[in-house]
Backbone and ligand atoms as CSV (ligand in chain L), in Angstrom:
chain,resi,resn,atom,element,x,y,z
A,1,UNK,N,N,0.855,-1.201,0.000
A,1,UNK,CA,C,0.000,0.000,0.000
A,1,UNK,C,C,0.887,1.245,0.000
A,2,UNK,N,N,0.675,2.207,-0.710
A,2,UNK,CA,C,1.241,2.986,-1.054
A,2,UNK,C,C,0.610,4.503,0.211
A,3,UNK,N,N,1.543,5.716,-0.074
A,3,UNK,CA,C,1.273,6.391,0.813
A,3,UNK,C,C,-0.257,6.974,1.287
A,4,UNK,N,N,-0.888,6.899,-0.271
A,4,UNK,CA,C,-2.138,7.648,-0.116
A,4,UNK,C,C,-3.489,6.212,-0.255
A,5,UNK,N,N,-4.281,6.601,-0.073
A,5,UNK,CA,C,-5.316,5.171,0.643
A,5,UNK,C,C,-6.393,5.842,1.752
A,6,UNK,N,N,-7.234,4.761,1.733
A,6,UNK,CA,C,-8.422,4.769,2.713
A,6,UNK,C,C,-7.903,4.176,3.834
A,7,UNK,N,N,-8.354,4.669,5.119
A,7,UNK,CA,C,-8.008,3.658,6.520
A,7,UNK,C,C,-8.749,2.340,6.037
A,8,UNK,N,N,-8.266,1.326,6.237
A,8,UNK,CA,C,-9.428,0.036,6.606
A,8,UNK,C,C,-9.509,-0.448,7.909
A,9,UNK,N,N,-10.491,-0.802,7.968
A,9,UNK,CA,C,-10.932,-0.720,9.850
A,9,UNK,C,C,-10.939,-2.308,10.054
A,10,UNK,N,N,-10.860,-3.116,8.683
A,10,UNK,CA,C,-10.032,-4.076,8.614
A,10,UNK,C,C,-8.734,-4.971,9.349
A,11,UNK,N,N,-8.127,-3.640,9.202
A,11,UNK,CA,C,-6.673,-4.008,9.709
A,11,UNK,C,C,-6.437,-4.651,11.337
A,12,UNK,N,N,-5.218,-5.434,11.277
A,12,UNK,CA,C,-5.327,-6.197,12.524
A,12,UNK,C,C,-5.417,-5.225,13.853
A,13,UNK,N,N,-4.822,-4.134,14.132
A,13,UNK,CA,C,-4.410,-3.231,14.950
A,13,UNK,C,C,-5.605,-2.861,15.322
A,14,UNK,N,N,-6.853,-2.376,14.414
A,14,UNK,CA,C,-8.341,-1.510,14.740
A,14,UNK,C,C,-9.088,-3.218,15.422
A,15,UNK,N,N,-8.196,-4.470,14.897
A,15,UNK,CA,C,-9.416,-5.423,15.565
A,15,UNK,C,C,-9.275,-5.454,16.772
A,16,UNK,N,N,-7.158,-5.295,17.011
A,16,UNK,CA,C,-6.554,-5.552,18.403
A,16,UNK,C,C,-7.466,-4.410,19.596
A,17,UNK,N,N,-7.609,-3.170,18.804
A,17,UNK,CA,C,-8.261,-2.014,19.598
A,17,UNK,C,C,-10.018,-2.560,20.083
A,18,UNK,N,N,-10.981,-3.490,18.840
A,18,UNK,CA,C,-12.247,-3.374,19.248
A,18,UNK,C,C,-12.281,-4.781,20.149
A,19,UNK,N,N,-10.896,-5.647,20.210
A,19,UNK,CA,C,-10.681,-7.076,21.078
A,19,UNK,C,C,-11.261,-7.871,20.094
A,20,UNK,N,N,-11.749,-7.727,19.216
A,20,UNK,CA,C,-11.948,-8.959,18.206
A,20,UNK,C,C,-10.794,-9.956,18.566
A,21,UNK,N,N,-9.081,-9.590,18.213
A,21,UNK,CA,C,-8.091,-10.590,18.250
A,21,UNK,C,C,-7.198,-10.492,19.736
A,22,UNK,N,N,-6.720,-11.461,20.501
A,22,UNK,CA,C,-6.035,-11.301,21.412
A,22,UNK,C,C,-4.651,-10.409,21.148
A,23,UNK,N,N,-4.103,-9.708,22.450
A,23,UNK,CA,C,-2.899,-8.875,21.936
A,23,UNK,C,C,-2.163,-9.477,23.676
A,24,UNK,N,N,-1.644,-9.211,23.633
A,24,UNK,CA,C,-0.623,-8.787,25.510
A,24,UNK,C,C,-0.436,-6.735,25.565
A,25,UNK,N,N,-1.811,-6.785,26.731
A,25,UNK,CA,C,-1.073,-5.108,26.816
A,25,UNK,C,C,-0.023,-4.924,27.951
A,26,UNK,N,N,0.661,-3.526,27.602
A,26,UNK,CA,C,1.261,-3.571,28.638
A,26,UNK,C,C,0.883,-2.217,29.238
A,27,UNK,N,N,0.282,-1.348,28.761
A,27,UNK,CA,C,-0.675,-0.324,29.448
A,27,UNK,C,C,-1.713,0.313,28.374
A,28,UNK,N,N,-2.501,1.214,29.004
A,28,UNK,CA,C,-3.773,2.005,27.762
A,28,UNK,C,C,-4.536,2.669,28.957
A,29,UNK,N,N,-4.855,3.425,28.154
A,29,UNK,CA,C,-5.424,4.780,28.289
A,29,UNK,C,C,-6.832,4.851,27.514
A,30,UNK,N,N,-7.935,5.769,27.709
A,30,UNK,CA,C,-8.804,6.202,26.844
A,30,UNK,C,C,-8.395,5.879,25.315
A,31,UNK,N,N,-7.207,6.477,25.272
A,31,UNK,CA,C,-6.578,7.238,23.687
A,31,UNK,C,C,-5.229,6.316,23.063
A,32,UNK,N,N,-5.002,5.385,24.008
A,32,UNK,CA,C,-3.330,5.328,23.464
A,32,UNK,C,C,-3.167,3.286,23.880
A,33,UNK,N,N,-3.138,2.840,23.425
A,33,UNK,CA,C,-1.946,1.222,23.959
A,33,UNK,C,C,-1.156,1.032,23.632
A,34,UNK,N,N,-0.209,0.170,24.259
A,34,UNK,CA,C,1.232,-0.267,24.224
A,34,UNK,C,C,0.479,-1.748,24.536
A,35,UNK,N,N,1.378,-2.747,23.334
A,35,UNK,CA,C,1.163,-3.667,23.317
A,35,UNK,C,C,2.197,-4.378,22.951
A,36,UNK,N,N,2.522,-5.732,22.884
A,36,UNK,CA,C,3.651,-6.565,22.907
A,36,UNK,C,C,3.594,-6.803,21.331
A,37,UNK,N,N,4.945,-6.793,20.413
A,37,UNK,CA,C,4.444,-7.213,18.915
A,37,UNK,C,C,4.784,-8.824,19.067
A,38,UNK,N,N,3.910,-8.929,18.866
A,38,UNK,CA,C,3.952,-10.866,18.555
A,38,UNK,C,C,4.880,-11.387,17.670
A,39,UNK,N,N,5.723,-10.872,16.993
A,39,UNK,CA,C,6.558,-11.191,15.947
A,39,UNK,C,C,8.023,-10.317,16.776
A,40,UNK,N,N,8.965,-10.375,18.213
A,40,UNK,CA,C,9.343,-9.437,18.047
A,40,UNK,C,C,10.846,-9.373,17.472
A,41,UNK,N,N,11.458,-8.248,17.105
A,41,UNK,CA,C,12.537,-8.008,16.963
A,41,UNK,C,C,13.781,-8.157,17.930
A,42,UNK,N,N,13.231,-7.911,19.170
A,42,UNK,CA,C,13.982,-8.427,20.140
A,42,UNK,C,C,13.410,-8.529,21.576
A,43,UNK,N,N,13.671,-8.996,22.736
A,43,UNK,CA,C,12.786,-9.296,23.876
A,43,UNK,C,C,12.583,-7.763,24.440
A,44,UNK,N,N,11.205,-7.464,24.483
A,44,UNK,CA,C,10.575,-6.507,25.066
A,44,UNK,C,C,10.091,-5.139,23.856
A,45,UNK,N,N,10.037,-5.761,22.449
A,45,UNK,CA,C,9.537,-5.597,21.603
A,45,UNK,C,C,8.292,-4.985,21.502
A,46,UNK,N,N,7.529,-3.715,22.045
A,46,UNK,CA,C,6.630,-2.877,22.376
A,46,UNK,C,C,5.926,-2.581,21.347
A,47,UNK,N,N,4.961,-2.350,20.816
A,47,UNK,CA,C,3.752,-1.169,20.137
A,47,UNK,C,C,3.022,-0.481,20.433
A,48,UNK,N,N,3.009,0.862,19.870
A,48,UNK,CA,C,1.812,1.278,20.875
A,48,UNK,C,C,1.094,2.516,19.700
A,49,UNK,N,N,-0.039,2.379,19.946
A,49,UNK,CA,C,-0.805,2.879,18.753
A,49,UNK,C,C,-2.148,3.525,19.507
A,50,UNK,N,N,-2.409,4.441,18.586
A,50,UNK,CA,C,-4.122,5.424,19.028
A,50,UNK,C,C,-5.124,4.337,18.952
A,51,UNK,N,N,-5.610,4.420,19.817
A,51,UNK,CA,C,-7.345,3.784,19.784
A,51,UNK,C,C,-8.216,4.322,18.920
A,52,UNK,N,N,-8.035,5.582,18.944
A,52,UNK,CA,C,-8.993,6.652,18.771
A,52,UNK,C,C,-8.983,7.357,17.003
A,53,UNK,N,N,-7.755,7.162,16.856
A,53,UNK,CA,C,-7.467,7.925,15.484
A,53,UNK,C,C,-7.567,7.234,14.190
A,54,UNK,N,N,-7.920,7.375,12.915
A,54,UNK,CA,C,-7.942,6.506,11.907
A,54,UNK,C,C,-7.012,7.044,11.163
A,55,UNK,N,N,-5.302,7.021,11.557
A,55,UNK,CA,C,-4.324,7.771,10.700
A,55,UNK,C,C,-3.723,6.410,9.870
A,56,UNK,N,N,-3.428,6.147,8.778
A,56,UNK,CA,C,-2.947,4.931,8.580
A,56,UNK,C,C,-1.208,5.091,8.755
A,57,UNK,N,N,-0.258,6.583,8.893
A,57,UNK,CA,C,0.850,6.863,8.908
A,57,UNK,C,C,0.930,8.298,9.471
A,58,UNK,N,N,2.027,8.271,9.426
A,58,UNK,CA,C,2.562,9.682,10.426
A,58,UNK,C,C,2.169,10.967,9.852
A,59,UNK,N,N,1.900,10.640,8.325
A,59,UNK,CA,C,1.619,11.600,7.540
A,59,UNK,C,C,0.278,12.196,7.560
A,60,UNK,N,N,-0.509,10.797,7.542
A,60,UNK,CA,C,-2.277,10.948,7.842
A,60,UNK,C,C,-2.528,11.628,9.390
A,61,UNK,N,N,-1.971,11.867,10.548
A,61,UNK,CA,C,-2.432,11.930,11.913
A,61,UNK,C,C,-1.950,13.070,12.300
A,62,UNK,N,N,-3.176,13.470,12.891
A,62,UNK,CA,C,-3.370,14.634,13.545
A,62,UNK,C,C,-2.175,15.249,14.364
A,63,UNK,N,N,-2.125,16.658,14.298
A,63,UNK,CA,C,-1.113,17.104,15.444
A,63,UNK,C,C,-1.292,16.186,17.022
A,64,UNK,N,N,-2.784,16.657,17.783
A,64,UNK,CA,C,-3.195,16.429,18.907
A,64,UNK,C,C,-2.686,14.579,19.369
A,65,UNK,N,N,-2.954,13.659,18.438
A,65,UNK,CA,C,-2.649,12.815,18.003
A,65,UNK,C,C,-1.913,11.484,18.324
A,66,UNK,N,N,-0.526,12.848,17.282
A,66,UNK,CA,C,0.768,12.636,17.345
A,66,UNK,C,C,1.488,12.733,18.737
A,67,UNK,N,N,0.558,14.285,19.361
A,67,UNK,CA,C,1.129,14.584,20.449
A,67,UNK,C,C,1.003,13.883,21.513
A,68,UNK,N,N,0.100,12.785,21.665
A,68,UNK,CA,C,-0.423,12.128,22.568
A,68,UNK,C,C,0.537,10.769,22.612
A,69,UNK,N,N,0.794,10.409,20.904
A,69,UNK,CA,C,1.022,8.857,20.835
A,69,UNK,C,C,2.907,9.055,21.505
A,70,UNK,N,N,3.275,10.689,20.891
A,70,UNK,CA,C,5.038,10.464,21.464
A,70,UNK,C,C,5.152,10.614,23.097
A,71,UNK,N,N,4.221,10.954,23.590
A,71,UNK,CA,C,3.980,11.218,25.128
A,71,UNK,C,C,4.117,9.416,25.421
A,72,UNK,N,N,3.377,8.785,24.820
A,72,UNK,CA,C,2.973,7.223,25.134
A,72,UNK,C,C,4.042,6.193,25.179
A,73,UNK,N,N,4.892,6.988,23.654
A,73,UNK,CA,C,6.223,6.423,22.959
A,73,UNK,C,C,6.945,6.597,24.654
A,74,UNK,N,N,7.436,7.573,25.233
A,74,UNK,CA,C,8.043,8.167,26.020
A,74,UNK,C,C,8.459,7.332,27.132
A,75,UNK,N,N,7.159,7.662,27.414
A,75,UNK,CA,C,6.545,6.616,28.665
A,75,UNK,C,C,6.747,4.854,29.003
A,76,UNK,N,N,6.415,4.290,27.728
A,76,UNK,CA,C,7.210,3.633,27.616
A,76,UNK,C,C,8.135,3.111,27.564
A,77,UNK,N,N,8.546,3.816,27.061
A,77,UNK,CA,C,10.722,3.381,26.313
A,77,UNK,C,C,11.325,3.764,28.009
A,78,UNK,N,N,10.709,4.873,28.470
A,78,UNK,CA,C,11.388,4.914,29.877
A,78,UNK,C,C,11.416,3.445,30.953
A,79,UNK,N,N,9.712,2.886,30.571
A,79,UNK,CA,C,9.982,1.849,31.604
A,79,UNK,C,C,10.000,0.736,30.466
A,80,UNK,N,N,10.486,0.045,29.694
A,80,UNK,CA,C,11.263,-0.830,28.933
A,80,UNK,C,C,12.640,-0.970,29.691
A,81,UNK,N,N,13.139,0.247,29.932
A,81,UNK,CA,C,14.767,1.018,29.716
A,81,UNK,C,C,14.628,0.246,31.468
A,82,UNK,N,N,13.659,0.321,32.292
A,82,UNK,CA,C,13.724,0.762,33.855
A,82,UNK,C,C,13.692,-0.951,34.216
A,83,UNK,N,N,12.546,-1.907,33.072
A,83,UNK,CA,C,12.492,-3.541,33.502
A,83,UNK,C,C,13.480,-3.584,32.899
A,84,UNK,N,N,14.438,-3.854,31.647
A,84,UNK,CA,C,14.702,-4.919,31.152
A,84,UNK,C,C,16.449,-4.196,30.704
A,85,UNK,N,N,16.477,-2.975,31.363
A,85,UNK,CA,C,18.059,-2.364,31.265
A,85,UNK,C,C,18.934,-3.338,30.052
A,86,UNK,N,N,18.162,-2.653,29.284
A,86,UNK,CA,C,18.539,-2.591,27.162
A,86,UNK,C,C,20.059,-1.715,27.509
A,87,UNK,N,N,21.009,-2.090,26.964
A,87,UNK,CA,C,22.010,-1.232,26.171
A,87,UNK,C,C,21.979,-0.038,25.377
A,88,UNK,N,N,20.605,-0.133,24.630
A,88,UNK,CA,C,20.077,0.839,23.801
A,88,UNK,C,C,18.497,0.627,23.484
A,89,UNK,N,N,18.028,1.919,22.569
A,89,UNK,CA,C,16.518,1.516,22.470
A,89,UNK,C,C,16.343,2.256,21.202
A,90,UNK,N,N,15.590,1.479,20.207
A,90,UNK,CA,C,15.427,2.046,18.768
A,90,UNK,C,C,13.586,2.407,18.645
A,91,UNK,N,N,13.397,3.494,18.044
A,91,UNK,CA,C,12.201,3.671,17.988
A,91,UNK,C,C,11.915,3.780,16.691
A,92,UNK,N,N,10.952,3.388,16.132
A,92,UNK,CA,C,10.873,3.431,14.673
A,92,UNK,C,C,9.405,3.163,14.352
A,93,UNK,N,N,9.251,4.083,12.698
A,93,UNK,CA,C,8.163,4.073,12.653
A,93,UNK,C,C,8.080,4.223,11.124
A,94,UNK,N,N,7.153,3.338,10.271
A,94,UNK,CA,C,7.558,3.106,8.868
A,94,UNK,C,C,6.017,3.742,8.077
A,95,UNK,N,N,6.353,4.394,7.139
A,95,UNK,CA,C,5.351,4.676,6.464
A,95,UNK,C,C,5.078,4.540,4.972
A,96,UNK,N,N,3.863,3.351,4.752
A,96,UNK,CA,C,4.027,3.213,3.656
A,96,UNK,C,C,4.694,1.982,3.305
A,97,UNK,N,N,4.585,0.998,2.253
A,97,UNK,CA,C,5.035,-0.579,1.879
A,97,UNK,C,C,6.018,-0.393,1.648
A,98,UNK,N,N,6.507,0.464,0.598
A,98,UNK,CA,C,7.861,0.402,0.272
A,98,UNK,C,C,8.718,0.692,1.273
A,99,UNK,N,N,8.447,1.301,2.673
A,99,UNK,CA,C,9.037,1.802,3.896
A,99,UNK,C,C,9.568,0.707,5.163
A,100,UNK,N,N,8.148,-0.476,4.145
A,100,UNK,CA,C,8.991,-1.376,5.578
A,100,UNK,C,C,7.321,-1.123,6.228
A,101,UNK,N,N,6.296,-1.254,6.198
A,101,UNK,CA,C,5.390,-1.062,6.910
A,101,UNK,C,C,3.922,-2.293,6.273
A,102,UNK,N,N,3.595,-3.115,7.406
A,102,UNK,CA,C,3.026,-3.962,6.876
A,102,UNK,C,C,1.359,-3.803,7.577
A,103,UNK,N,N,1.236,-3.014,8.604
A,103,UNK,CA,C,-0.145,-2.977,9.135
A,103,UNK,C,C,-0.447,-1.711,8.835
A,104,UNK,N,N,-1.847,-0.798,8.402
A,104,UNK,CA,C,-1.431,0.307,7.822
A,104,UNK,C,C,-2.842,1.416,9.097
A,105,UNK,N,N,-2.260,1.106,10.166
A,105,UNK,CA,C,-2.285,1.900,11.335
A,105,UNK,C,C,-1.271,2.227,11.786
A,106,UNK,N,N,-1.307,3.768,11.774
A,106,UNK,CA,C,0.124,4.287,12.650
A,106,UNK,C,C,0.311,3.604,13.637
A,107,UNK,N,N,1.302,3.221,13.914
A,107,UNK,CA,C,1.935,2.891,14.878
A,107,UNK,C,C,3.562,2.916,15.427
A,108,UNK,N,N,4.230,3.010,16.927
A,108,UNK,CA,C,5.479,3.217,16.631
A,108,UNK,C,C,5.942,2.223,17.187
A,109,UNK,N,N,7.486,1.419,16.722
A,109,UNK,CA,C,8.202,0.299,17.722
A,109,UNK,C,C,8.954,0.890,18.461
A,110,UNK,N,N,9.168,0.552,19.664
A,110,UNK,CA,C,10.051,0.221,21.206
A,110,UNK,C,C,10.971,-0.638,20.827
A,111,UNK,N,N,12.185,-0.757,20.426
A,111,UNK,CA,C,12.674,-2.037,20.079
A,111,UNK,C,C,14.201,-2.178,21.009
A,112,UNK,N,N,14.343,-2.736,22.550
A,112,UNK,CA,C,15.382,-2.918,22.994
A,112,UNK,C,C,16.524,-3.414,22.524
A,113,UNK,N,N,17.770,-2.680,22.699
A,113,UNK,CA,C,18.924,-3.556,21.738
A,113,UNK,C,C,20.195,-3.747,23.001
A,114,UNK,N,N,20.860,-4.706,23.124
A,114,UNK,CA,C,21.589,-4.691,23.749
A,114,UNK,C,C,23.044,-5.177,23.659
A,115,UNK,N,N,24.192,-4.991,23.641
A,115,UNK,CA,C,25.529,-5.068,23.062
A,115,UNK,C,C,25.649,-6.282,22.555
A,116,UNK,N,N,26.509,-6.257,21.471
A,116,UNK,CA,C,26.526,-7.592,21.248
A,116,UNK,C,C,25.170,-8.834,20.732
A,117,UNK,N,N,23.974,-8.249,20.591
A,117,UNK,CA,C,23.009,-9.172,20.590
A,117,UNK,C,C,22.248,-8.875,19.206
A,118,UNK,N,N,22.432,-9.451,18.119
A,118,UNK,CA,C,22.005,-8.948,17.115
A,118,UNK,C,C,20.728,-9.044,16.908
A,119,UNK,N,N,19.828,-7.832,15.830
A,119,UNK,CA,C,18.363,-7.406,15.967
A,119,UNK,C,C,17.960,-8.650,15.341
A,120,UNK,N,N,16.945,-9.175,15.445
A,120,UNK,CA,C,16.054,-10.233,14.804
A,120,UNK,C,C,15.104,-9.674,13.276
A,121,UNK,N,N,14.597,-10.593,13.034
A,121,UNK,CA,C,14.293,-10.058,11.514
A,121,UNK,C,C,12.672,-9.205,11.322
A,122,UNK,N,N,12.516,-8.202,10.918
A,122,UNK,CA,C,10.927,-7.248,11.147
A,122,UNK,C,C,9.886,-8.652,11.001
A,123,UNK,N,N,9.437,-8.956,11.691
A,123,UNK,CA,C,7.934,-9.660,11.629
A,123,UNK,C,C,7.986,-10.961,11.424
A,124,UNK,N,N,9.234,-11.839,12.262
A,124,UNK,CA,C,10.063,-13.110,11.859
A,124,UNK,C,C,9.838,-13.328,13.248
A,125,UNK,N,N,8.997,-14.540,12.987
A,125,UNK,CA,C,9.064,-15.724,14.589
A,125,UNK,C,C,7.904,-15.565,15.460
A,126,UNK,N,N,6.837,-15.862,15.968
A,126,UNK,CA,C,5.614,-15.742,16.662
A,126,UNK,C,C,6.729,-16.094,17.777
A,127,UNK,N,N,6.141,-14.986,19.115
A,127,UNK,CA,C,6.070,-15.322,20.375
A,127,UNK,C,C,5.397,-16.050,21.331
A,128,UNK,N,N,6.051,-16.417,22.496
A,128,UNK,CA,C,5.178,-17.105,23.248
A,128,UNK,C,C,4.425,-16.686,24.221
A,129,UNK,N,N,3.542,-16.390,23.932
A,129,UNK,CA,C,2.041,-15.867,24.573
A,129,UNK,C,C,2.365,-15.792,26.148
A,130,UNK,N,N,2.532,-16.455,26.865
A,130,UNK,CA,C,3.157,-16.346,28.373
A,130,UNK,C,C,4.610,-15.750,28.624
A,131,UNK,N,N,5.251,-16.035,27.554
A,131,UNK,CA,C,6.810,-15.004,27.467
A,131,UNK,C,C,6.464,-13.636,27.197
A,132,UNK,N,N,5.551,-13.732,26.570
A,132,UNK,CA,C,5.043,-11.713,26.507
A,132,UNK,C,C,4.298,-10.862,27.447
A,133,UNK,N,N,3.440,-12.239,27.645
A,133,UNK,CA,C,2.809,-11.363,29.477
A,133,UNK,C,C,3.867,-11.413,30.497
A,134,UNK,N,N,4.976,-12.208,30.357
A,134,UNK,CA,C,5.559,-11.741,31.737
A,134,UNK,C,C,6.549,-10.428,31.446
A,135,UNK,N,N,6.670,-10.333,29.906
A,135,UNK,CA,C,7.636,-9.318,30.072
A,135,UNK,C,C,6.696,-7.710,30.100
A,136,UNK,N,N,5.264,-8.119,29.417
A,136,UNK,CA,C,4.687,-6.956,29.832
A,136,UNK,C,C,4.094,-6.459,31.137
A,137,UNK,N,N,4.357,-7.320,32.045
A,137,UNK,CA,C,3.747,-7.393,33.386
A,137,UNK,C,C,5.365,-6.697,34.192
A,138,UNK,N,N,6.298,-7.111,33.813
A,138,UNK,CA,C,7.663,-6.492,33.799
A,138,UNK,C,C,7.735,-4.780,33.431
A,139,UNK,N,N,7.145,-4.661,32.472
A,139,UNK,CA,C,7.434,-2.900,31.880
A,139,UNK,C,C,6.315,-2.480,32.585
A,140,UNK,N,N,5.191,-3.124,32.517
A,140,UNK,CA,C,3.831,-2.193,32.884
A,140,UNK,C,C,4.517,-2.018,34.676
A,141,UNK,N,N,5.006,-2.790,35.705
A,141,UNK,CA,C,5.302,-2.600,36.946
A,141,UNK,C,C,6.476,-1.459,36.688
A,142,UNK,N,N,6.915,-0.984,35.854
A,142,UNK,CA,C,8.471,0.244,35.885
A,142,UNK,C,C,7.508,1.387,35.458
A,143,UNK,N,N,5.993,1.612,35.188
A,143,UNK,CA,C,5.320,2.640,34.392
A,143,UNK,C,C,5.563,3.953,35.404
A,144,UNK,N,N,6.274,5.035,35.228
A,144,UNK,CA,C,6.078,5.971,36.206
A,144,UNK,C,C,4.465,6.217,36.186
A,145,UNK,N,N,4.426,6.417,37.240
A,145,UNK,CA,C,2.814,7.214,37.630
A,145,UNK,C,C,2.494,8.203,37.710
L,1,5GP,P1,P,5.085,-2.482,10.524
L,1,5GP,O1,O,5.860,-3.398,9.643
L,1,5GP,O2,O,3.756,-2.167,9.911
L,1,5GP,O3,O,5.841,-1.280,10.968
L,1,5GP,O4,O,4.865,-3.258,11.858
L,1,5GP,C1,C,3.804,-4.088,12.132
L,1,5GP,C2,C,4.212,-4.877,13.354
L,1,5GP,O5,O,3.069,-5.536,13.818
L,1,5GP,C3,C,5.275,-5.942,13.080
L,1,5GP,O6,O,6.389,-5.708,13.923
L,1,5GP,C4,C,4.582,-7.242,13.411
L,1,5GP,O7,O,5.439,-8.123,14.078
L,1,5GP,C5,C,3.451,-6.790,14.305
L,1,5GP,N1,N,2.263,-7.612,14.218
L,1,5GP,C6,C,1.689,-8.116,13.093
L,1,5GP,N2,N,0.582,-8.810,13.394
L,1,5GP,C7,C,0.446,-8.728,14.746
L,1,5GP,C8,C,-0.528,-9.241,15.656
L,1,5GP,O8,O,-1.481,-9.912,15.297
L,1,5GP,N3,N,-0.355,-8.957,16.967
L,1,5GP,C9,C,0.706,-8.216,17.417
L,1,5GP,N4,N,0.781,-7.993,18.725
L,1,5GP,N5,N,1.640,-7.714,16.581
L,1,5GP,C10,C,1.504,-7.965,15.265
């Protein structure tokens, strides 16, 4: 899918939001979740996306939004950084097919990296459903309040 397009309410992310499909959260708000990516890049592999907004990319979404989802980004990556003391932390956010972007709800990755430990492949390997709740039960307990 190319940059310009209709939202589809289709997409896995708007089902993860109405609970149609199971996810692992690791916090949410009215407006905002952080959720575990089931495919991850590396352990403690985060998403976190608007409930509320039908932006399919960074390009489509609102200031108010935006402003909400990097507050969320924030918040996160702080307590990722606070359970699971990463070496480093990559945030990334793809817009568009040719970009590397396969669900077409904004959304941004959390992706812990730590020395020596090389990144795993974008959207390579299902997780294990109890390995993701404990690590989100891990970040969600570091959430400042
Ligand atoms: P994108 O490539 O669009 O930036 O990222 C989409 C991300 O969603 C990928 O990292 C992929 O692993 C993740 N993903 C795809 N399907 C699911 C799903 O059903 N549940 C969860 N939690 N993550 C998913």
């Amino acid at each position: 899918m190319s940059l310009d397009g209709a939202y589809d309410d289709g997409n896995i992310f708007a089902k993860i939001v109405r609970g149609e499909i199971p996810s692992v959260t690791v916090w949410e708000d009215d407006q905002v979740l952080a959720f575990m990516d089931v495919f991850p890049q590396s352990k403690g592999h985060v998403l976190v996306i608007s409930k509320t907004s039908k932006a399919r990319n960074l390009l489509d979404a609102e200031a108010k939004t935006l402003g909400r989802l990097i507050g969320a980004v924030q918040k996160t990556a702080r307590a990722v950084r606070a359970a699971l003391k990463p070496d480093g932390l990559v945030v990334t956010q793809f817009n568009g097919a040719p970009a590397g972007q396969t669900v077409f709800h904004l959304h941004f990755h959390i992706i812990p990296r730590w020395d020596g430990v090389p990144l795993g492949r974008h959207g390579e390997g299902m997780a294990d459903t109890d390995a993701l709740k404990a690590l989100a039960a891990q970040i969600a307990d570091r959430l400042e309040r």
